[in-house]
PDB file of N, CA, C and O in Angstrom, chain B, residues numbered from 101:
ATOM      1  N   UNK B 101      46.731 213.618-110.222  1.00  0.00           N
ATOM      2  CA  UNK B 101      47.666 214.719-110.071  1.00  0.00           C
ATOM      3  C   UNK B 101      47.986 215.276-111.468  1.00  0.00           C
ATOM      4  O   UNK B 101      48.445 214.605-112.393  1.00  0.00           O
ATOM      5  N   UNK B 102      47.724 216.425-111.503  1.00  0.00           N
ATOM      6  CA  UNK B 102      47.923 216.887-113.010  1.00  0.00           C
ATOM      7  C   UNK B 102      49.674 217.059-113.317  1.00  0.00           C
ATOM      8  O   UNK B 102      50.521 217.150-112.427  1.00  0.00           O
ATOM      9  N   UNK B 103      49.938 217.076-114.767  1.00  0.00           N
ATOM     10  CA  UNK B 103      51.355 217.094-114.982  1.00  0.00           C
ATOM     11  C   UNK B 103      51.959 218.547-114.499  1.00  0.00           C
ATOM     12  O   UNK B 103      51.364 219.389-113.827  1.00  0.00           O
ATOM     13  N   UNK B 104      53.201 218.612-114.980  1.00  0.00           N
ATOM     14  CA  UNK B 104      54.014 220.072-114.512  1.00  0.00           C
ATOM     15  C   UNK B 104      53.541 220.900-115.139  1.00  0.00           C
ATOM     16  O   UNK B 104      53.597 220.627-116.338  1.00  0.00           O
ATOM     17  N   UNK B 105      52.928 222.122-114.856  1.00  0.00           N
ATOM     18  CA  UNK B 105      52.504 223.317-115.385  1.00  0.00           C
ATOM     19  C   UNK B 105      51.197 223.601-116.041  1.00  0.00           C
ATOM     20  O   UNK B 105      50.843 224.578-116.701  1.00  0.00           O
ATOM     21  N   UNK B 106      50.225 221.927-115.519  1.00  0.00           N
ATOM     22  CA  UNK B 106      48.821 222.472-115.682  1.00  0.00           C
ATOM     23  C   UNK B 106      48.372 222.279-114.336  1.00  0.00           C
ATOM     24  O   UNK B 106      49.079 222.049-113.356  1.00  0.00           O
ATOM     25  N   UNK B 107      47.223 222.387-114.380  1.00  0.00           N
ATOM     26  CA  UNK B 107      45.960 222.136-113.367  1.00  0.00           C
ATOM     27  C   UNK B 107      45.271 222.027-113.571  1.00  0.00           C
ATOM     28  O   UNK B 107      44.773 222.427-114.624  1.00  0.00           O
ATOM     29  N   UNK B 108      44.447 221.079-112.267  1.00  0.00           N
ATOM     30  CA  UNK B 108      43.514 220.541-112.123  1.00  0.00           C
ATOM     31  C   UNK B 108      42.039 220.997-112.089  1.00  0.00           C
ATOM     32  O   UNK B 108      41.879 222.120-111.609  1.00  0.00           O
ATOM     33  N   UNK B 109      41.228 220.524-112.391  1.00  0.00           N
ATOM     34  CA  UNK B 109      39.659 221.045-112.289  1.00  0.00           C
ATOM     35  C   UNK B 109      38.899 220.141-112.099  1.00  0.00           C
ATOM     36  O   UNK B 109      38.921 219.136-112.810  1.00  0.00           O
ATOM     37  N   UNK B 110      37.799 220.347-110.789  1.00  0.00           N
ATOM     38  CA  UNK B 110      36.554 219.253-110.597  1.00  0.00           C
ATOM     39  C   UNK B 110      35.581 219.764-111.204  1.00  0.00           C
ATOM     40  O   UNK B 110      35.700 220.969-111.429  1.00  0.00           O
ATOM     41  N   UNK B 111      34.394 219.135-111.649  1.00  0.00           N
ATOM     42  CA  UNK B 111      33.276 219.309-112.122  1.00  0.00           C
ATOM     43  C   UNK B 111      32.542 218.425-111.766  1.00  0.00           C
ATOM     44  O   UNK B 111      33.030 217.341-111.448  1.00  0.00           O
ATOM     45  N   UNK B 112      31.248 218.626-111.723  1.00  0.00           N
ATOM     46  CA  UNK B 112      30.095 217.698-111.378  1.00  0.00           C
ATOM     47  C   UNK B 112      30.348 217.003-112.072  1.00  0.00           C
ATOM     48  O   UNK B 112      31.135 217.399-112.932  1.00  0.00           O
ATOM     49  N   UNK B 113      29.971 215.863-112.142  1.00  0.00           N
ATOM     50  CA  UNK B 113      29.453 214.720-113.589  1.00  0.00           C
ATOM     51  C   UNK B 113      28.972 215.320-114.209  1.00  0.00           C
ATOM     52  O   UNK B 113      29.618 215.541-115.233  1.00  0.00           O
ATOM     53  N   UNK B 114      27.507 216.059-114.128  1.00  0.00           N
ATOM     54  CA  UNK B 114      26.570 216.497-114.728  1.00  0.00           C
ATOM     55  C   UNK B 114      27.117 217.397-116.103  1.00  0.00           C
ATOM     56  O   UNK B 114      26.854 217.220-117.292  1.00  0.00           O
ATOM     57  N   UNK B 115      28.018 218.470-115.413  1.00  0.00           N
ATOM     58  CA  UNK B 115      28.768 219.499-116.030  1.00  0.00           C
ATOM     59  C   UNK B 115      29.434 218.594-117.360  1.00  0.00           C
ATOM     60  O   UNK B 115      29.195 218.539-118.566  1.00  0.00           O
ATOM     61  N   UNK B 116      30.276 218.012-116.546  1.00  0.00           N
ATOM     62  CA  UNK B 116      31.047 216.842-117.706  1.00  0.00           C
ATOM     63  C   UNK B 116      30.676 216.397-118.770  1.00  0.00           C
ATOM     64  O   UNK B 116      31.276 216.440-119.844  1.00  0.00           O
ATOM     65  N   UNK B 117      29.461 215.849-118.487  1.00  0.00           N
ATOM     66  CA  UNK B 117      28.372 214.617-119.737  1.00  0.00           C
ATOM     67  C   UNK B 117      28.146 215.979-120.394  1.00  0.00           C
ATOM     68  O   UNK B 117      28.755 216.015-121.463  1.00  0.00           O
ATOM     69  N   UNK B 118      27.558 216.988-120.162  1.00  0.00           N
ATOM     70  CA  UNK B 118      27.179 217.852-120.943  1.00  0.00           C
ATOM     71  C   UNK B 118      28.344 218.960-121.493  1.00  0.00           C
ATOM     72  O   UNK B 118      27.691 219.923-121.894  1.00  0.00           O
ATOM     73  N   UNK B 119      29.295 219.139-121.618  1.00  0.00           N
ATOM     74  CA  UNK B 119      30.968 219.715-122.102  1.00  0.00           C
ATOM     75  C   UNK B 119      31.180 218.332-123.013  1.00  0.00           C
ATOM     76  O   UNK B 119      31.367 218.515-124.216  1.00  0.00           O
ATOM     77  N   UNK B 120      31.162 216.848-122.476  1.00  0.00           N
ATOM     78  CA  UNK B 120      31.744 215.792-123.185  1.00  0.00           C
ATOM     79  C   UNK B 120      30.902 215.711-124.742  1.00  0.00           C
ATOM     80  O   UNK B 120      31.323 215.554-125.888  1.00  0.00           O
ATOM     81  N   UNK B 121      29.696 215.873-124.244  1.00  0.00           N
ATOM     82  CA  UNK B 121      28.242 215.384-125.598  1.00  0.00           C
ATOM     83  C   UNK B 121      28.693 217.060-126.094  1.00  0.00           C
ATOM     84  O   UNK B 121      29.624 216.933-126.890  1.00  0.00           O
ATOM     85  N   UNK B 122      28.403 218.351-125.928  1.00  0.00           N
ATOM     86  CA  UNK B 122      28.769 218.899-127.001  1.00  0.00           C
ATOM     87  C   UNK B 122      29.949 219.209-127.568  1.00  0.00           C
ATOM     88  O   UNK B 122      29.981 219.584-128.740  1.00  0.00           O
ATOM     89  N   UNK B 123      31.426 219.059-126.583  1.00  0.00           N
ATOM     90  CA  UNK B 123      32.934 218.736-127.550  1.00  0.00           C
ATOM     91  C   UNK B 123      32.678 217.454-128.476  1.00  0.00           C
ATOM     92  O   UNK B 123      33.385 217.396-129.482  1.00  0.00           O
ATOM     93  N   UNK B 124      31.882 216.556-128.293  1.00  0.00           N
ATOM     94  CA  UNK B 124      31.439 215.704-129.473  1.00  0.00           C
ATOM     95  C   UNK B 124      30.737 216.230-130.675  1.00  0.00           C
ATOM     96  O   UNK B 124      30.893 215.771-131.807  1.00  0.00           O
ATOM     97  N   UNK B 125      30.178 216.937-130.453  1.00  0.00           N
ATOM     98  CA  UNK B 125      29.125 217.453-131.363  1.00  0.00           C
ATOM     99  C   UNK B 125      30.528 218.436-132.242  1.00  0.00           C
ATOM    100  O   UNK B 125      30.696 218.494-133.460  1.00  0.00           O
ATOM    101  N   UNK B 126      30.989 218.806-131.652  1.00  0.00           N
ATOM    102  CA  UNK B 126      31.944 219.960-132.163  1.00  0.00           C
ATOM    103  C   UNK B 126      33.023 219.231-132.633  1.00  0.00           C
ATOM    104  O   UNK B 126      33.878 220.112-132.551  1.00  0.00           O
ATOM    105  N   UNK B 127      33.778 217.978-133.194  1.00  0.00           N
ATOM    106  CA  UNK B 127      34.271 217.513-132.619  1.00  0.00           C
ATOM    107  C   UNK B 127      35.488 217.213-132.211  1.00  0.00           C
ATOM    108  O   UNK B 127      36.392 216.483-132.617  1.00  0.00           O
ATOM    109  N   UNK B 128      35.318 217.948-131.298  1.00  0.00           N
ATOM    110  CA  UNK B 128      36.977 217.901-130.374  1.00  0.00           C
ATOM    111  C   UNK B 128      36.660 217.121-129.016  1.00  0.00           C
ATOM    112  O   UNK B 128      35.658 216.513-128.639  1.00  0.00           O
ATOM    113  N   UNK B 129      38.028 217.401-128.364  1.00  0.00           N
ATOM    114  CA  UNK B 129      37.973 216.799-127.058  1.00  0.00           C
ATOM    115  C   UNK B 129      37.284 217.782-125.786  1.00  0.00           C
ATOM    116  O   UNK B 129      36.626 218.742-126.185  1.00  0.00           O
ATOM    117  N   UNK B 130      37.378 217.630-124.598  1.00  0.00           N
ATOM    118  CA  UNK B 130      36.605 218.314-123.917  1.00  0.00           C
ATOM    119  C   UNK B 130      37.906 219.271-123.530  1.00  0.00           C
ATOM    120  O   UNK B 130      37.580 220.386-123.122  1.00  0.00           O
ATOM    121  N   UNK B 131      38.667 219.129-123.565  1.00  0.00           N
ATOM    122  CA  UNK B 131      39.902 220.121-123.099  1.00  0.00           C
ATOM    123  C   UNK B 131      40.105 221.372-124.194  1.00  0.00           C
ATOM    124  O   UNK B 131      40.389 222.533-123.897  1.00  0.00           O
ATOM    125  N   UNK B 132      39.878 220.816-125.585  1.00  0.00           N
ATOM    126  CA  UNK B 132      39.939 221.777-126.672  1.00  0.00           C
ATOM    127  C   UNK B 132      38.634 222.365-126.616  1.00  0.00           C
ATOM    128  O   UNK B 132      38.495 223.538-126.960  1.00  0.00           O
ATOM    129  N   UNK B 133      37.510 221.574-126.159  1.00  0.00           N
ATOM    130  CA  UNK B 133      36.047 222.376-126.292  1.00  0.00           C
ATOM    131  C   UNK B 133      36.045 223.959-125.328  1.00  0.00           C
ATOM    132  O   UNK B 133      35.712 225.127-125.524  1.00  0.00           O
ATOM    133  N   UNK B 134      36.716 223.024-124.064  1.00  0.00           N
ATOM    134  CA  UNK B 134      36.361 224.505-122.732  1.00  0.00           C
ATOM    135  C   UNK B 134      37.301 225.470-123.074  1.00  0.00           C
ATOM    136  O   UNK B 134      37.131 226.648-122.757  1.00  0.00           O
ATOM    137  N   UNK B 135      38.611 224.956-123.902  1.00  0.00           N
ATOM    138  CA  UNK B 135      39.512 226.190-124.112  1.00  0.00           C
ATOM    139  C   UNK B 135      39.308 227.341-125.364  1.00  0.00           C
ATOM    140  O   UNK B 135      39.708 228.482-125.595  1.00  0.00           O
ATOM    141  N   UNK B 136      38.324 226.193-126.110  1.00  0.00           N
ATOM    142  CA  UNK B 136      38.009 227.091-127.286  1.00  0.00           C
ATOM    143  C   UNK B 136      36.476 228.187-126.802  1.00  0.00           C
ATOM    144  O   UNK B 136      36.016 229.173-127.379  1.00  0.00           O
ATOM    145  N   UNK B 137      36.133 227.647-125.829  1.00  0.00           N
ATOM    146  CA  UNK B 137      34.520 228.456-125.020  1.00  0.00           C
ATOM    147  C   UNK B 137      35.112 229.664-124.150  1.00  0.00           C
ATOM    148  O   UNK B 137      34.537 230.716-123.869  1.00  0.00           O
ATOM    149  N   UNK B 138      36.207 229.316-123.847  1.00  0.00           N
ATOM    150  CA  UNK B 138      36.951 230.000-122.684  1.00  0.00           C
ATOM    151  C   UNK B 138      37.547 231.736-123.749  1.00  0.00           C
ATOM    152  O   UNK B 138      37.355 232.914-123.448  1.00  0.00           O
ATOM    153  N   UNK B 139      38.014 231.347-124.539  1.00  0.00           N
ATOM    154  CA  UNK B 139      38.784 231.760-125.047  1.00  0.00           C
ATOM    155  C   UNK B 139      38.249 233.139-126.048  1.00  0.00           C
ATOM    156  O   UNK B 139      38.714 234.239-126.347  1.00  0.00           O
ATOM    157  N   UNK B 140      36.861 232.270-126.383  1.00  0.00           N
ATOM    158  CA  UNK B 140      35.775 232.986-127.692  1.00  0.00           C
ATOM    159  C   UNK B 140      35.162 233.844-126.439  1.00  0.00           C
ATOM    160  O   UNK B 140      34.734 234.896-126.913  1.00  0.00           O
ATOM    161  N   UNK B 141      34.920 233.797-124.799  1.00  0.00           N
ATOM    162  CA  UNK B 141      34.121 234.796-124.508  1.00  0.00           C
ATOM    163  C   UNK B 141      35.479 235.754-123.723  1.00  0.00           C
ATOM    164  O   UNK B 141      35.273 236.282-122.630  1.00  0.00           O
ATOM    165  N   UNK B 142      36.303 235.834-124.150  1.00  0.00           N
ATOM    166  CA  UNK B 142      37.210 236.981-123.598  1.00  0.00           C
ATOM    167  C   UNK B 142      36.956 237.969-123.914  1.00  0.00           C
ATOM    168  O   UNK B 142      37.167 238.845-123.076  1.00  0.00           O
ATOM    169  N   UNK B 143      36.333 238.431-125.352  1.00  0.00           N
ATOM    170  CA  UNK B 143      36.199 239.762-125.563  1.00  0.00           C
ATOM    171  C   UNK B 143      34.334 239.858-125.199  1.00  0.00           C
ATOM    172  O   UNK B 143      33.854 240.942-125.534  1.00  0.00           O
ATOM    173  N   UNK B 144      33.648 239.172-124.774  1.00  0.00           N
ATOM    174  CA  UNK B 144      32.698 239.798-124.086  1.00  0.00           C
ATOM    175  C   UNK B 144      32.272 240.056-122.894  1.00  0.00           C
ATOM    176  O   UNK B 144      32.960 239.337-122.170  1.00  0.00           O
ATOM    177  N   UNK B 145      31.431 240.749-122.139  1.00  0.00           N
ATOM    178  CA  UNK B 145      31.859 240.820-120.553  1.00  0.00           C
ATOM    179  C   UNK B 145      31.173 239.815-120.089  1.00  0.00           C
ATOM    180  O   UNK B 145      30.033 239.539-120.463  1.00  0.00           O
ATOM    181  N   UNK B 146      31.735 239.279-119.352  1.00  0.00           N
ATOM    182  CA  UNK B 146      31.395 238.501-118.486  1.00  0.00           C
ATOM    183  C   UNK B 146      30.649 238.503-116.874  1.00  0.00           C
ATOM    184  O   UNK B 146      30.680 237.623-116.014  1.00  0.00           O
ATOM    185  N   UNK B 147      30.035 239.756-116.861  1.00  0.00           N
ATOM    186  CA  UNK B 147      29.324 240.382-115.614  1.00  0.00           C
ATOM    187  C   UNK B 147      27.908 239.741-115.974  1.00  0.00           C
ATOM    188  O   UNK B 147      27.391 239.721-117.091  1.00  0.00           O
ATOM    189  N   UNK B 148      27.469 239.298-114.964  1.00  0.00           N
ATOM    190  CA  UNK B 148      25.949 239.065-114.392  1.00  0.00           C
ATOM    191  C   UNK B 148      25.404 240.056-114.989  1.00  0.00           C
ATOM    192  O   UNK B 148      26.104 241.061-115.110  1.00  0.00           O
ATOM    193  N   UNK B 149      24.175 240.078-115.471  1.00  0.00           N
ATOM    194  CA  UNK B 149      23.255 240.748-115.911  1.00  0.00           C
ATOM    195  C   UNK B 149      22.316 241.610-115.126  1.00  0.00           C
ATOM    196  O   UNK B 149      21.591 242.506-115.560  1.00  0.00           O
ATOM    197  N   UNK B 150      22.500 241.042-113.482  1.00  0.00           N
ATOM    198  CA  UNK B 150      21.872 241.666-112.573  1.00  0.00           C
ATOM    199  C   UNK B 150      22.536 243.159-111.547  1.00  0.00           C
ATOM    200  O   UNK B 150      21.826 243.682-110.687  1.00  0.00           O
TER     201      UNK B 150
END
């Protein structure tokens, strides 16, 4: 159960090991990795290419 005023997120394993091995590489945690990935593509679009 996540604390007051965050939330929760599932991910495959798969997803995980691979966010966990490169927030290592980078090295932060995986919470600072997706927020810092999250964050850096705001100013580009994010539409499918198709």
């Amino acid at each position: 159960m996540p604390k007051p005023g965050m939330v929760g997120l599932t991910l495959k394993r798969e997803v995980y090991v691979l966010l966990k091995a490169r927030a290592r590489e980078a090295g932060m945690g995986v919470n600072q990795y997706l927020e810092t990935l999250l964050i850096s593509q705001t100013g580009r679009s994010l539409q499918a290419p198709f």
